[in-house]
C-alpha positions as CSV (number, residue, x, y, z in Angstrom):
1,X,16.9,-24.2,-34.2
2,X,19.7,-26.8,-33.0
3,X,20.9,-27.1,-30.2
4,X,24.1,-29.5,-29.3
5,X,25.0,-31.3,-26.1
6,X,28.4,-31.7,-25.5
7,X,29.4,-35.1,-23.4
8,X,32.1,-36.8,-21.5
9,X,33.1,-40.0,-20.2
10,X,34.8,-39.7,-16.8
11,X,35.4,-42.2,-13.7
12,X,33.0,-42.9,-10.9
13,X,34.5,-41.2,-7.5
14,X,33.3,-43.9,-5.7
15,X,35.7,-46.6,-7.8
16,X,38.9,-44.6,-6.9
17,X,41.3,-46.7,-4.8
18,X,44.8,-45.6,-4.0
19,X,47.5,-48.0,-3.4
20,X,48.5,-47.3,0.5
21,X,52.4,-48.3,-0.2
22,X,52.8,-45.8,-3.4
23,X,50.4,-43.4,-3.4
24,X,49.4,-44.5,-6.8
25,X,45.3,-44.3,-8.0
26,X,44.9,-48.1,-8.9
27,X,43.8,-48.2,-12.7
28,X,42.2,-51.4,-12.9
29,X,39.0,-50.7,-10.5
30,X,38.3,-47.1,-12.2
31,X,34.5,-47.3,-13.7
32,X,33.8,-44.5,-16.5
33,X,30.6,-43.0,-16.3
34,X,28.8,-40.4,-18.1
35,X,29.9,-36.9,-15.8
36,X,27.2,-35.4,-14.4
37,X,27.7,-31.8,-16.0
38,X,27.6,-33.7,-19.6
39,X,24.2,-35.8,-18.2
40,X,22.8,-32.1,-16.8
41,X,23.4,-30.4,-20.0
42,X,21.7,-32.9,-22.1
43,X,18.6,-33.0,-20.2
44,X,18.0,-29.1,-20.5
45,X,18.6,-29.7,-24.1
46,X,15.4,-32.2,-24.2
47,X,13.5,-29.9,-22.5
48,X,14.2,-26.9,-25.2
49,X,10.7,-27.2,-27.5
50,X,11.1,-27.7,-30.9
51,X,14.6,-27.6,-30.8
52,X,17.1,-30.3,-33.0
53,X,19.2,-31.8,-30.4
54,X,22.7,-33.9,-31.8
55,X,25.2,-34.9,-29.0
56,X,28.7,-34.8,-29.6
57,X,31.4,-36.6,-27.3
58,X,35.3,-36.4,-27.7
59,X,37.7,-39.3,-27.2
60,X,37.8,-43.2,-27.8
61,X,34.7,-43.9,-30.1
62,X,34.4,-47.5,-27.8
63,X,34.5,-45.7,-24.7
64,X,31.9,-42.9,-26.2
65,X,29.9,-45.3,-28.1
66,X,27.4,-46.9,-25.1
67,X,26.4,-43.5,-23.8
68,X,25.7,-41.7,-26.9
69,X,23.0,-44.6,-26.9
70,X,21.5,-43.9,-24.3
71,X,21.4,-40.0,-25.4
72,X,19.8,-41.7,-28.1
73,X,17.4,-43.6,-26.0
74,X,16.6,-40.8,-23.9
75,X,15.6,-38.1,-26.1
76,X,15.0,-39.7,-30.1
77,X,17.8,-38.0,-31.2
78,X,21.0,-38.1,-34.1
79,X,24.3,-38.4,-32.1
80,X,27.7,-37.8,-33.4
81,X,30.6,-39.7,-32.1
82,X,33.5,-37.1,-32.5
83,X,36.9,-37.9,-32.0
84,X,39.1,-35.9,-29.7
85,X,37.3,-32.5,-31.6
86,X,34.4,-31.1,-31.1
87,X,34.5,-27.3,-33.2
88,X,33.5,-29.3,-36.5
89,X,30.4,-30.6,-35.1
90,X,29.0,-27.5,-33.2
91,X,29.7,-25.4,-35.9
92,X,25.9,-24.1,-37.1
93,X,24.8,-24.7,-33.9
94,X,22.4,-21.9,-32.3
95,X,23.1,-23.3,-29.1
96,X,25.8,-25.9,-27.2
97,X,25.4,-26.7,-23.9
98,X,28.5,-28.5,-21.7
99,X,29.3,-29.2,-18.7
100,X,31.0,-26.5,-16.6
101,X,33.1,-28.4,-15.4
102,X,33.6,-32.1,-15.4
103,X,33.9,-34.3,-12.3
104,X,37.5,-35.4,-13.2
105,X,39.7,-32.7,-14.0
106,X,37.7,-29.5,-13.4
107,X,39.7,-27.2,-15.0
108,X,36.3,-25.7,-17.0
109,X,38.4,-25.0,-20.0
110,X,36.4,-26.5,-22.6
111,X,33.4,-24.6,-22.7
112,X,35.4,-20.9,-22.9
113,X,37.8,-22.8,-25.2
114,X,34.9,-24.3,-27.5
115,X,33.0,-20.8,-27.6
116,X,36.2,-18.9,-28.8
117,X,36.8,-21.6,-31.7
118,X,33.5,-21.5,-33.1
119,X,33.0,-17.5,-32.4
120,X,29.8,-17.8,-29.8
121,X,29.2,-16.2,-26.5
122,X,29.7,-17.9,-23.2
123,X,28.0,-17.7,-19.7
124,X,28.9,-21.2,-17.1
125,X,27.6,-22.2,-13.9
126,X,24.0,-22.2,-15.6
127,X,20.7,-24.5,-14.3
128,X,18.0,-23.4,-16.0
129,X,17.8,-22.5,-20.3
130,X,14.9,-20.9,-22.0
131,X,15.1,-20.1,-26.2
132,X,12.7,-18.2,-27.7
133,X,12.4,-19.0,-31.7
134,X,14.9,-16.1,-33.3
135,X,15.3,-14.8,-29.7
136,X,18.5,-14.2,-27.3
137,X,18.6,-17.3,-24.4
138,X,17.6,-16.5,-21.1
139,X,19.8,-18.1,-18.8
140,X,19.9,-18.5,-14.8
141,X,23.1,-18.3,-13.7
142,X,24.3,-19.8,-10.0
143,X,26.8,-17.4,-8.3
144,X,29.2,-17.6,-5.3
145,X,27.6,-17.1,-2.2
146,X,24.2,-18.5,-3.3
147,X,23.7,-15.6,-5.6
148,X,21.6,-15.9,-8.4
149,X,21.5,-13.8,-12.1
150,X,19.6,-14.1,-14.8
151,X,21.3,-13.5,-18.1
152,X,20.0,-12.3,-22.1
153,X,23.1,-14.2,-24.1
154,X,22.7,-13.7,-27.6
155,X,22.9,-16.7,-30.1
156,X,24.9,-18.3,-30.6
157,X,25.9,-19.4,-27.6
158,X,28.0,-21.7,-25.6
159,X,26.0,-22.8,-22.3
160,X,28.2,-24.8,-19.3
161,X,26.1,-26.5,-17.4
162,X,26.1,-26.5,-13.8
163,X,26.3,-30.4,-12.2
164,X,23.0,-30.0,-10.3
165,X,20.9,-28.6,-12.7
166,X,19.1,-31.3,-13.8
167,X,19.0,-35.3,-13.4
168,X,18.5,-37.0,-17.1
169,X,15.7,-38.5,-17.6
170,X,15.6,-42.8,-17.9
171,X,14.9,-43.7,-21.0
172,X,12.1,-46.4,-21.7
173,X,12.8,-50.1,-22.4
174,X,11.6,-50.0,-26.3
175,X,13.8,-46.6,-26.8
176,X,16.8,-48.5,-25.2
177,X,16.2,-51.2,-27.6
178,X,16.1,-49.1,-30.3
179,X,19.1,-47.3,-29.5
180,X,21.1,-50.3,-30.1
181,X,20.0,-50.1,-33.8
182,X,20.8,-46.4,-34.0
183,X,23.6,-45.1,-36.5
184,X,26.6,-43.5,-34.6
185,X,28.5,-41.4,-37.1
186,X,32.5,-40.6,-36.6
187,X,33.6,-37.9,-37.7
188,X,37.9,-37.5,-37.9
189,X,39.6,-34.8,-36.6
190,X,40.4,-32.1,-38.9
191,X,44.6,-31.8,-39.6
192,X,46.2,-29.1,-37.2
193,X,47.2,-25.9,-39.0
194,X,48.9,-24.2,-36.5
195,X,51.5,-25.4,-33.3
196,X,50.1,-28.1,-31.5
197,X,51.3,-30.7,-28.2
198,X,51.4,-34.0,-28.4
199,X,51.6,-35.8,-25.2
200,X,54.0,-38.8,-25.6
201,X,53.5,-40.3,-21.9
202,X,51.5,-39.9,-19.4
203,X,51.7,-41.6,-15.2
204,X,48.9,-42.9,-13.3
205,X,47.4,-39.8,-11.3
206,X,49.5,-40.0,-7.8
207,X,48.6,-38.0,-4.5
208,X,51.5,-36.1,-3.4
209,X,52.7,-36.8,0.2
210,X,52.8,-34.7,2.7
211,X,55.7,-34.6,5.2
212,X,54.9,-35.6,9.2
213,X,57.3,-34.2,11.6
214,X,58.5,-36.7,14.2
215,X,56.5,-37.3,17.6
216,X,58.3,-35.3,20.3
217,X,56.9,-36.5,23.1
218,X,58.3,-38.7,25.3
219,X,55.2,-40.8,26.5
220,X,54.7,-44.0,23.9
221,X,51.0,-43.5,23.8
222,X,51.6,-39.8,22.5
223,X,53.6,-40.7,20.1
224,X,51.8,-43.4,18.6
225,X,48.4,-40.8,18.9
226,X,50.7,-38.5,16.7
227,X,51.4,-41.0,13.7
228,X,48.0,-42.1,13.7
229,X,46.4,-38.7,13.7
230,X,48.6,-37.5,11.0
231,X,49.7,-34.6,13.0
232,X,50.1,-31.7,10.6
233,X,52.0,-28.3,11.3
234,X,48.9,-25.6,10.6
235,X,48.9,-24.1,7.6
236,X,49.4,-20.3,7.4
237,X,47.5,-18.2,4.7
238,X,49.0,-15.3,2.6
239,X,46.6,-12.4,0.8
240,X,48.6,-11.3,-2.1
241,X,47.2,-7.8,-3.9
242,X,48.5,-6.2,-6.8
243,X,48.8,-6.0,-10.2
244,X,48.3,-9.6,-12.7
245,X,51.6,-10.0,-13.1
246,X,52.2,-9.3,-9.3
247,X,49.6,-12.2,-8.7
248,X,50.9,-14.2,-11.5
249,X,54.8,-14.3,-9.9
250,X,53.4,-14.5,-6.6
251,X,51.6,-18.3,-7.4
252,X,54.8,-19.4,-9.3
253,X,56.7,-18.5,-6.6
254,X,54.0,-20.8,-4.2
255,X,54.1,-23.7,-6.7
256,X,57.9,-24.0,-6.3
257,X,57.8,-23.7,-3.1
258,X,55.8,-26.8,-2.6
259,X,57.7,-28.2,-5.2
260,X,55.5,-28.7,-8.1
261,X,57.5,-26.2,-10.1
262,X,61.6,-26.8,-11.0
């Protein structure tokens, strides 16, 4: 059987600085590191038996290059440096595992997205992974609330990892070493068929500010207490039922009003 570890590069929260005058996340101190969802799922990979595990990362082959290494170094295995694609190299595979959700963006798309290209099942939020030669996976599933479920997903599959399933192991000294030696292959991303977006720019990542209404009392030392305590108006909660288009209109209509929409 194979089984194939998706990973990405993200940034270290703790390296995230934002410039006090514009609001804007300052560039130059972000660290990448490997997200912990991507190290997660490549540690329950190792521990399949007698599984082939290749990891597979998307983006900037320099930026991808050191820690498909040390997936090398920490489990013996092939890696594939794919750029900005990952369908052409999980295609075959009996199983991919991913992160559910990465520490950066979280949107969770890539996992659904991945398992719809190469025509697998899905099942996220997952911390532990058992495969049974020619069997279905048997998956635990964490669920809101503390809940736990324990799934049958037929192969093949796409796994997404949960963030605190496992911590990857440290590789040895000599396998470090050796991973320095190790072949990295690239494969190209396959010519788009079909409509696709380009994004021509893209701004730093700035945090949107929030309006302070102006200290109405009359006593100095109230006033400056209200600057410096960032006093807020509450904020007022609204459950919206209905149909999906009903809920659909009914987020728009929030988005614009905090002006994130035109």
């Amino acid at each position: 059987m194979r089984a194939v570890a998706c990973l990405k590069v993200a940034v270290d929260p703790e390296t995230v600085e934002v410039d006090a005058a514009t609001g804007a996340v300052r560039p130059e101190r972000l660290v990448p590191m490997l997200d912990a969802g991507s190290a997660a799922a490549l540690e329950l990979c190792l521990r399949l038996p007698g599984v082939d595990v290749t990891a597979v990362g998307a983006g900037v082959p320099a930026e991808l290059v050191v820690w498909l290494r040390g997936a090398v170094a920490a489990g013996g295995l092939d890696a594939l440096d794919v750029a900005r694609v990952l369908v052409a190299a999980c295609a075959g595979a009996d199983l991919v595992l991913c992160g559910a959700r990465s520490s950066d963006l979280g949107s969770g798309a890539v996992g659904p997205a991945l398992a719809a290209l190469i025509g697998a099942a899905f099942v996220g939020d997952v911390d532990e992974v058992d495969l049974s030669p020619g069997g279905p996976a048997l998956v635990r599933q964490r669920r809101p609330g503390g809940a736990i479920a324990r799934l049958e997903v037929s192969l093949p599959a796409v796994v997404g990892v949960h963030p605190e399933a496992a911590l990857l192991r440290e590789p040895t000294l000599p396998a470090l070493l050796a991973a320095r030696e190790a072949e990295i292959a690239h494969l190209a991303p396959p010519e788009p068929t079909g409509p696709s977006t380009t994004a021509v720019w893209s701004g730093p990542t700035r945090l949107r500010p929030r309006p302070r209404p102006a200290p109405q009392a009359d006593d100095p030392w109230e006033r400056t207490w209200d600057l410096v305590s960032a006093a807020l108006p509450a904020r007022e909660g609204r459950t919206v039922t209905g149909s999906a288009d009903t809920l659909a209109d009914a987020l728009f209509e929030h988005l614009a009003a905090l002006g994130h929409l035109p």
